[in-house]
C-alpha positions in Angstrom: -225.7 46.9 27.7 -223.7 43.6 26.3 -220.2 42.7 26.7 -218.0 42.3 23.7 -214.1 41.5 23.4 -212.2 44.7 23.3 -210.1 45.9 20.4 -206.6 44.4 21.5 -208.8 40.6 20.9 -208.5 41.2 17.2 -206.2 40.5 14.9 -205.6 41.9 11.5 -205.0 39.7 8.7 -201.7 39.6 7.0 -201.2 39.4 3.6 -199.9 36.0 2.0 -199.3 35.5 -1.8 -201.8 32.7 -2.9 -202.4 31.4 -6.6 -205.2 31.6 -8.5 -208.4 30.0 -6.9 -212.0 29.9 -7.8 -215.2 30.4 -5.2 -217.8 27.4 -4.8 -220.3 28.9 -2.7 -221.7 25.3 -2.6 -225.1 26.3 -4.0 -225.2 23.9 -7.0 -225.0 21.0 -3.9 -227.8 22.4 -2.1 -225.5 22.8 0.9 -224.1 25.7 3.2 -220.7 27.3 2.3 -217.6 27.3 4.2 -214.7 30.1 3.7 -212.6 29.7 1.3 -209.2 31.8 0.9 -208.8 33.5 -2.4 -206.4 35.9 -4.1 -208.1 39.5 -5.1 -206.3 42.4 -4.4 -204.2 40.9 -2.4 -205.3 38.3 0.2 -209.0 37.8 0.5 -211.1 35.5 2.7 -214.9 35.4 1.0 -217.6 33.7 3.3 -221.1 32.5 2.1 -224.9 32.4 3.9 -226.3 30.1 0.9 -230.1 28.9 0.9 -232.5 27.8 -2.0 -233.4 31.9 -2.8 -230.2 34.0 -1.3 -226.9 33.9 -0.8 -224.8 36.9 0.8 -221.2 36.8 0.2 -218.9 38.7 2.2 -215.0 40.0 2.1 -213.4 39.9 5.6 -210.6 42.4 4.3 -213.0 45.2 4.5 -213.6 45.9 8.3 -217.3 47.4 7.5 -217.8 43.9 6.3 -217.8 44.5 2.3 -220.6 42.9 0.4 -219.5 41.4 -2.7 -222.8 39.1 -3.6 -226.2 39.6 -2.2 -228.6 38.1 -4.2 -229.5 34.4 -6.0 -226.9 31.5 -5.4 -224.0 31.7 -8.0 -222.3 28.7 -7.3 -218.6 28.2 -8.5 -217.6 31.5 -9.8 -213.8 33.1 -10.8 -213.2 35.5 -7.4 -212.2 38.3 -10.0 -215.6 38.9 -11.1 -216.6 40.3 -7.9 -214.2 43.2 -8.5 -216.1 46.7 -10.4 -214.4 48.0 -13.2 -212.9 50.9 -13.3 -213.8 54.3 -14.8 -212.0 56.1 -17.1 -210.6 59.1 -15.3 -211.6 57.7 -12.4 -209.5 56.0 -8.9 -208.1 52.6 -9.3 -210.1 51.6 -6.6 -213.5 51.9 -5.6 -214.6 52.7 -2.1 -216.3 49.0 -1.2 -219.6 48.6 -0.7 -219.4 47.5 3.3 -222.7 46.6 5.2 -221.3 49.3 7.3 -220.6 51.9 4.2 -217.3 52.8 5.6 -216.5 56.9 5.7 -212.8 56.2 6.1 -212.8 53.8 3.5 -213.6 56.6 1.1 -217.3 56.0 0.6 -218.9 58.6 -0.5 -222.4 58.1 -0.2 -224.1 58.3 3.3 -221.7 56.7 6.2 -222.9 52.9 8.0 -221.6 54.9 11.6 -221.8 58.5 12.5 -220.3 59.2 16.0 -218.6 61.9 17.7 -217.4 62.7 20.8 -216.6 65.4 23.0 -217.8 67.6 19.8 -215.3 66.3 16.9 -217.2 63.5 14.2 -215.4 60.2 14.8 -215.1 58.1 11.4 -213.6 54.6 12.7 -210.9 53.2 10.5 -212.2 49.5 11.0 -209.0 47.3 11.0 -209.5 43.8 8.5 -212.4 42.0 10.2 -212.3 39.2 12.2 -215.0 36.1 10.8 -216.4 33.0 12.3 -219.4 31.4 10.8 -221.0 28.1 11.0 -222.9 28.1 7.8 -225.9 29.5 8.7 -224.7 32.7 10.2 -221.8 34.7 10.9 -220.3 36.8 13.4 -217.8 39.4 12.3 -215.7 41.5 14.9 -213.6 44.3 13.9 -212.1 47.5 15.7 -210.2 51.0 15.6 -208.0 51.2 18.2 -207.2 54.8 17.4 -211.0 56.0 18.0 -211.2 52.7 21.0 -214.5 52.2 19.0 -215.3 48.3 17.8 -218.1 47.0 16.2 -219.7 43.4 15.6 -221.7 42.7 12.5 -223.8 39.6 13.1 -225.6 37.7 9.9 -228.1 34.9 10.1 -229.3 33.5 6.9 -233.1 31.9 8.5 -234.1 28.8 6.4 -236.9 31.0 4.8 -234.4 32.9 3.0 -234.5 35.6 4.9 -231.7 37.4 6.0 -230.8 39.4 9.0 -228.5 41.6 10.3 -227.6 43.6 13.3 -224.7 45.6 14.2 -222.8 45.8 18.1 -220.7 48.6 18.4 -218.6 49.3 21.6 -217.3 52.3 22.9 -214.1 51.3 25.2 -212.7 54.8 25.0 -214.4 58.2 26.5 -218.1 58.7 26.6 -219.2 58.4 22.9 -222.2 60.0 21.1 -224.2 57.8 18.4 -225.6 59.9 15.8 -226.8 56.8 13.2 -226.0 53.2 12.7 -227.2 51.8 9.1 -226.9 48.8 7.3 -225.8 49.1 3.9 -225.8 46.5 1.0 -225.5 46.9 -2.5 -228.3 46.4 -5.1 -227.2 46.2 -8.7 -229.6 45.0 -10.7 -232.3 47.3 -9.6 -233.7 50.5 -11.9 -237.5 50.6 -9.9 -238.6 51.2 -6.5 -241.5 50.3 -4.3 -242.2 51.5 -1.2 -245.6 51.0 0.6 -247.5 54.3 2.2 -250.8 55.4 3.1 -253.2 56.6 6.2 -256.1 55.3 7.6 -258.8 53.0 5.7 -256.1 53.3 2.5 -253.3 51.5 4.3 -249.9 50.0 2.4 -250.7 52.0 -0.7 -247.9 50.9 -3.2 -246.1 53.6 -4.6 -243.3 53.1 -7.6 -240.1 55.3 -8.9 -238.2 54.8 -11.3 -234.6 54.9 -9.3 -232.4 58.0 -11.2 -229.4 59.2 -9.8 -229.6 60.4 -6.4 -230.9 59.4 -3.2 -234.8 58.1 -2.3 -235.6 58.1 1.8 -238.6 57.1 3.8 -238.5 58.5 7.2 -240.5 58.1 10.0 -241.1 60.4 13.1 -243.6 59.8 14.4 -241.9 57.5 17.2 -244.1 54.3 16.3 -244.5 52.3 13.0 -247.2 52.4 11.3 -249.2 52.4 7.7 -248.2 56.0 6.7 -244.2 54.9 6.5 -244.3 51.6 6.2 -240.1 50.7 7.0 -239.8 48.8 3.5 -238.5 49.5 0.3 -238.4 47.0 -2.4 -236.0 47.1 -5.6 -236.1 45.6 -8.6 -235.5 45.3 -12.2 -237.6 47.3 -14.8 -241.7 46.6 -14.7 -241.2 43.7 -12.2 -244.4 42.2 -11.0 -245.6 40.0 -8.9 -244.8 36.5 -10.8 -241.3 37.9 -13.0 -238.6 40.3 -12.2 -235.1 40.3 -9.7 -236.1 42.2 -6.3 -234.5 42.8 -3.5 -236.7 44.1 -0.3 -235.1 45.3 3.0 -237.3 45.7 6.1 -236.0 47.9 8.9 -237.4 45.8 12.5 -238.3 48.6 14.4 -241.0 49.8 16.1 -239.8 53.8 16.6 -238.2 56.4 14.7 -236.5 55.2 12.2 -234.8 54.8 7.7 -234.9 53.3 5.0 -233.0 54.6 1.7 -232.4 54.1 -1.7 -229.0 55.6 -3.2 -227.6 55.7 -6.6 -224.4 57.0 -6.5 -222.0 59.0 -9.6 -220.7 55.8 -10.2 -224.0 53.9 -11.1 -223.5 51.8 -7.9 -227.0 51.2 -5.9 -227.3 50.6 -2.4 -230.1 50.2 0.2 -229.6 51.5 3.5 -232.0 50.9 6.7 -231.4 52.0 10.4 -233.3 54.0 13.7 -233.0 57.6 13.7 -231.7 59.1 16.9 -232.3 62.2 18.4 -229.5 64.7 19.5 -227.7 62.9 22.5 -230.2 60.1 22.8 -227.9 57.5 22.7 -224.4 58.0 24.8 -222.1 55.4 25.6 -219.9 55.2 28.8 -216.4 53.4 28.6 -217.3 49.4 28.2 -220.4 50.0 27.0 -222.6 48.8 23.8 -225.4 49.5 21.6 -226.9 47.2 19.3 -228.9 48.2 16.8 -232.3 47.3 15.4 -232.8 44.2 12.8 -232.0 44.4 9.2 -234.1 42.2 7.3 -233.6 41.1 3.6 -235.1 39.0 0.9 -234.3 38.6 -2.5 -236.3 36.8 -5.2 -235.6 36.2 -9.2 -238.7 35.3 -9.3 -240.9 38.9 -8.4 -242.6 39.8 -5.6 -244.2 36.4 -4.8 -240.9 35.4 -3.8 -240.2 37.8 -1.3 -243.6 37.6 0.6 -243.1 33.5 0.4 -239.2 34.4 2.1 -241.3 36.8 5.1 -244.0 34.6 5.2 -241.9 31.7 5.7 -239.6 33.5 8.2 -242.7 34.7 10.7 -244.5 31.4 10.9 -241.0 29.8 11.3 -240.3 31.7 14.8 -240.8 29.9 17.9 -243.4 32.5 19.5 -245.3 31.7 15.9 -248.9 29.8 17.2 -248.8 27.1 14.8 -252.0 25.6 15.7 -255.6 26.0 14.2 -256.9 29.3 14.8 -260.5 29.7 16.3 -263.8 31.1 14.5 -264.0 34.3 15.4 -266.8 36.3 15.6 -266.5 40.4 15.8 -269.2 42.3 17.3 -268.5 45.9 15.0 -271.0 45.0 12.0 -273.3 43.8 14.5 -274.0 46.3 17.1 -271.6 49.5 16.5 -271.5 51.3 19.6 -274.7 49.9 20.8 -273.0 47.6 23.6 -275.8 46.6 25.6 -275.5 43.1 27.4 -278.8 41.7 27.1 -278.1 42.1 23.1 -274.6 40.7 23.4 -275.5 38.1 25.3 -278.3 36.8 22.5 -275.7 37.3 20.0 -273.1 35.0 21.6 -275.7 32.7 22.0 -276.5 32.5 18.1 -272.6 32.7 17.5 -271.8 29.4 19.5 -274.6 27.7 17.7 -272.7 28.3 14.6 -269.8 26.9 15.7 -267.7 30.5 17.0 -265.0 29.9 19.5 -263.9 33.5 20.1 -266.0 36.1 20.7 -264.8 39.8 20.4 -266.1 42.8 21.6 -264.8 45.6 19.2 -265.3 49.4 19.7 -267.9 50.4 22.3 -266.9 48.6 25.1 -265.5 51.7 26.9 -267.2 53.9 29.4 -269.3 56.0 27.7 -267.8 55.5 24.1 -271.6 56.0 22.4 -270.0 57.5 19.4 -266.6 57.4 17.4 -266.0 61.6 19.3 -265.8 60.4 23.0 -264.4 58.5 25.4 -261.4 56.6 23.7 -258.8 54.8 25.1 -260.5 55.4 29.0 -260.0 51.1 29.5 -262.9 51.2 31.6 -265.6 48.8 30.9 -269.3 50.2 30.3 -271.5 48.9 32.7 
């Protein structure tokens, strides 16, 4: 468990009269934003993650973290346009779109945070959020001090485009159940889904809805990822391909039990949601203690889906564990022998590989003791002698 500052470190934002002001997100410079304070509804600070394919725009007011831009760069752009119109017969004010889809907020689609303790459902009343970003990520702290329940959002906009996010939330109050933590961000331009599904020898079968009202969910339970429930769902504009279309993709980085979702809502708002599932009691926190949750990762291309497997592709051979060097011939013994593992025939067979130039040899199923056929003997890890 990490340490995080408790609620009494943070401070709500009072509200200042300000004039009109228009938001450069710096994007038309090729360079990262800084925050810029800005009148709508009141007093709002805006802050921008900007690269060459995505930028995510932010309102600090909202202590859920509202998202009022995730998608291409905009550039210079009046602040009021990121306000929805209202409905006729409707509320003045719609319930904002936070990356932590704030119940007390009045959202009334699925909740970011479901927590109880000592048997009552706990919806935190996030005070204004606290913000501090150098340009290429951001750290946002807020906190209920009713509830003694505080969460940090962090943000990290990678140079690939890709952006991820992960929540911290602290209990400083009595022990506290976590029933979910999801990320939330909003998707407007999007009328078809894509997910990716399958079993074995048919794996990441790509499967399309058109997105109606209502909510779309890929769940997995089977306590390990895997090519059934791939944790992806893509959104995009109508008959996207691979070359033309706006998508969105979010990627839940986790290797258990866990969601992705698609919701419209009444109000023809879309959102995507990602997060673990939990099972009943399986995470508690003590007073002082935190979880944090899985990654959120998101991509977003105007270009179709070649853009967002460029943005992934770009992000996993841009980590540091990443081998960037040549990778050797490799030469698999499955086609060769099956099951047959004998040495004498392996060892004539990696003598003809090497003449061809192989620098890895692998021995593939049939190595185990016994394993003679594809009904025995799988997953013993003791070598056939």
């Amino acid at each position: 468990m990490s340490r995080l500052g408790s609620c009494g470190d943070v401070v709500g934002v009072r509200p200042l009269p300000c004039p009109t002001a228009v938001f450069d997100s710096g994007a038309r410079r090729g360079r990262r934003a800084r925050p810029l304070r800005l009148c709508r509804r009141g007093l709002t600070m805006l802050h921008a993650l900007t690269s060459a394919r995505l930028e995510f725009i932010v309102d600090e007011t909202s202590g859920g973290l509202e998202v009022v831009h995730l998608g291409s760069p905009i550039g210079r752009v009046d602040p009021a346009s990121f306000s929805a119109p209202i409905p006729e017969g409707g509320i003045d004010r719609l319930a904002p779109i936070s990356v932590l889809a704030e119940a007390a907020a009045g959202w009334m689609g699925k909740p970011g945070l479901r927590l109880h303790r000592d048997g009552t459902v706990i919806f935190p009343r996030l005070d204004p959020a606290t913000v501090t970003s150098d340009g290429s990520s951001l750290r946002a702290v807020a906190c209920d001090s009713a509830t003694q329940v505080s969460v940090t959002i962090l943000a990290t906009l990678h140079d690939a485009g890709v952006l991820e996010l992960v929540v911290e939330l602290r209990n400083d109050g009595a022990p506290l159940t976590v029933d979910e933590v999801l990320v939330s961000v909003p998707v407007p331009h999007a009328s078809e889904v894509l997910q990716f599904g399958g079993r074995w020898s048919d794996e990441f079968h790509p499967t399309r809805h058109s997105w109606e009202w209502g909510t779309f969910v890929v769940e997995n339970r089977s306590g390990r990822t895997s090519a059934t429930r791939f944790p992806m769902l893509m959104a995009g504009t109508a008959d996207f391909s691979e070359q033309s279309g706006t998508v969105t993709a979010i990627h839940l980085g986790w290797s258990g039990d866990g969601q992705v979702r698609a919701d419209r809502l009444p109000d023809g708002r879309r959102i995507l949601q990602a997060g673990e599932i939990f099972g009943a009691g399986e995470v508690v926190l003590d007073t002082g203690e935190t979880h944090r949750s899985a990654p959120v990762f998101l991509a977003h291309s105007a270009a179709g889906l070649n853009g967002i497997s460029d943005s992934f592709h770009g992000y996993v051979r841009a980590r540091p564990t990443h081998v960037a060097t040549e990778r050797p011939v490799i030469l698999n013994t499955w086609e060769a022998v099956y099951f047959a593992h004998d040495l004498n025939t392996l060892s004539a067979l990696a003598d003809r590989a090497a003449a061809v130039g192989v620098e890895r040899f692998v021995l593939d199923d049939g190595w185990f003791l016994g394993r003679d056929d594809d009904r025995r003997a799988l997953g013993d890890w003791v070598v056939d002698p």
